[in-house]
N, C-alpha and C positions, 0 to 999 in steps of 0.2 A: 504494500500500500504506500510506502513513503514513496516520495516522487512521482506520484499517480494523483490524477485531477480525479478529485470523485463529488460526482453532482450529488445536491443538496436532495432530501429525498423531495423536499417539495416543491423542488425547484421548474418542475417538467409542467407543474399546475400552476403555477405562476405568470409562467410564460408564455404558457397558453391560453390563459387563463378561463380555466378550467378548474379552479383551485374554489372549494365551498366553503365560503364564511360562516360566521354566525346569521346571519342576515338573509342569507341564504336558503337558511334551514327553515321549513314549518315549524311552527309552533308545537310544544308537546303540551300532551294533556293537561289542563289545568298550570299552563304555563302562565309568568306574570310579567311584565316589561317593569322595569324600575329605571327613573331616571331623577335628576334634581330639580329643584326650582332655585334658580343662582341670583347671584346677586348682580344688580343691573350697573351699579356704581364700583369705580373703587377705591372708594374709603366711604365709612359711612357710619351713622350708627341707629342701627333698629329700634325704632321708635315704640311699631304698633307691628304687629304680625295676626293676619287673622288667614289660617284656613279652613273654616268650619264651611265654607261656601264649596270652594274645593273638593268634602268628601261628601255632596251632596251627589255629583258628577257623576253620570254612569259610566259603572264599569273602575269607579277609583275603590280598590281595595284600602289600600292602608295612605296615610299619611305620617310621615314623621319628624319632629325637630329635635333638635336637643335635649328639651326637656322631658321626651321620651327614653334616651340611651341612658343606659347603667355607666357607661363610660366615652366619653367625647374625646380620650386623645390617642392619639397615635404616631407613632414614627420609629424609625427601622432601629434606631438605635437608643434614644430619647424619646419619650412618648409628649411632645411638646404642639403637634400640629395637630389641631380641632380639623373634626368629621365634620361638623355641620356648624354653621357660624352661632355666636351664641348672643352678644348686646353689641357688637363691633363688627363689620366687616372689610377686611382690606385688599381686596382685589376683585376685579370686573371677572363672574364665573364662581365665584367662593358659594358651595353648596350652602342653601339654607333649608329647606324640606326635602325629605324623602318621599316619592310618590312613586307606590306601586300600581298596577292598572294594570286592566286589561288588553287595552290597547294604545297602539300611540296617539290616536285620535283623544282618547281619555286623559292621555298626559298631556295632551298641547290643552284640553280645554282645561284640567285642571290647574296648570300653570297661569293660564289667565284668569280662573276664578280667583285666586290666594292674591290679598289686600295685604301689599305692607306698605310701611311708612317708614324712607329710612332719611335722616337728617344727612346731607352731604356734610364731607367734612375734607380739608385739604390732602390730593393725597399724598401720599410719599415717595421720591422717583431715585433715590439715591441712598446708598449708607451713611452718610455725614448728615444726610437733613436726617434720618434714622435717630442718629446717636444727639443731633442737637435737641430732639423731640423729646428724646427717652423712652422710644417705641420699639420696645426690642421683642423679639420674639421669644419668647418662654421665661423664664428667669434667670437672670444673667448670672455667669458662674466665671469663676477665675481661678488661672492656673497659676501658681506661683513654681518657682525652684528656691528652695529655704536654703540657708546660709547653716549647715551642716552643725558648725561649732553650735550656735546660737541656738537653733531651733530643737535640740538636743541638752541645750544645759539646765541641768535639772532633772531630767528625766528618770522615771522609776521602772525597773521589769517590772511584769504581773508578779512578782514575788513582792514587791518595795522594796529590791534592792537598787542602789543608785546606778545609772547606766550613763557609762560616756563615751561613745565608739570609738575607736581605738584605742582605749586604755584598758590596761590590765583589771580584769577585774577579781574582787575580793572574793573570800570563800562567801559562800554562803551560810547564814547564821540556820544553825539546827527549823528556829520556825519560819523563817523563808522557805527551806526545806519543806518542810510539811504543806506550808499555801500553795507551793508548787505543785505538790503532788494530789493537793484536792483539786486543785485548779483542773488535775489532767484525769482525776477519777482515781486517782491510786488510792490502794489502801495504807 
């Protein structure tokens, strides 16, 4: 195989296309289309939010906002990016309800039923207007590198004996000894 061009296996439907999407496929039984209702501004702040008009709609199964979810954040590494905007929104597209339906006819009209009210507010096009605002995204954290001697002077092991890295250190007193060894389960 090394040195051998080998097509992609889907590549021959691609190209021909010939290749079946989602979009493609019929519907399965008791299947549901889900899509958002976004936010039309961006930056803003949600005033009034109503979609009780919205699950009026045929054919709209569910609705959802925020104050539906057990939990509103997510992110791959930090869970700091919100699913569905919550009293702020900061970009043109920022999901605000969840609307399940039956069809997509139901979700274009329950999109137009759902009455909000959002205050525009300036937006933000840069990181310096960011940081002069104090709009940061999550809660800001800092990483320091600590000055070794310093950030160590004083220091106790889980026994309470005194600890100063690289110096010798002293025997341990008989009940140091022992806090050590509850500490680790020993008898």
């Amino acid at each position: 195989m090394v040195g051998q061009n080998i097509p992609h296996d889907s590549a021959r439907g691609h190209v021909t296309g010939e290749s079946i999407y989602i979009d493609d496929m019929p519907f399965a039984k008791n299947e549901l289309l889900v899509d958002f209702f976004w936010s039309p501004v961006a930056h803003g702040r949600i005033r009034a939010l109503d979609i009780e008009p919205a699950r009026r709609v045929p054919g709209v199964v569910a609705l959802f906002t925020h104050r539906d979810l057990h939990h509103n954040l997510f992110g791959p590494i930090i869970q700091d990016e919100l699913l569905l905007a919550e009293d702020v929104v900061t970009f043109i597209g920022q999901p605000i309800v969840v609307i399940a339906a039956e069809s997509r006819g139901g979700i274009c009209l329950a999109k137009e039923a759902i009455v909000i009210d959002i205050e525009r507010l300036d937006p933000v096009f840069t990181i310096d207007e960011a940081k002069r605002r104090q709009l940061f995204i999550g809660k800001t954290m800092k990483i320091e590198r600590a000055r070794r001697q310093n950030h160590f002077h004083g220091a106790r092991d889980q026994a309470g004996a005194p600890h100063a890295p690289g110096a010798p250190q002293e025997p341990l007193t008989p009940a140091q000894i022992a806090k050590l060894a509850s500490l680790r389960g020993s008898p």
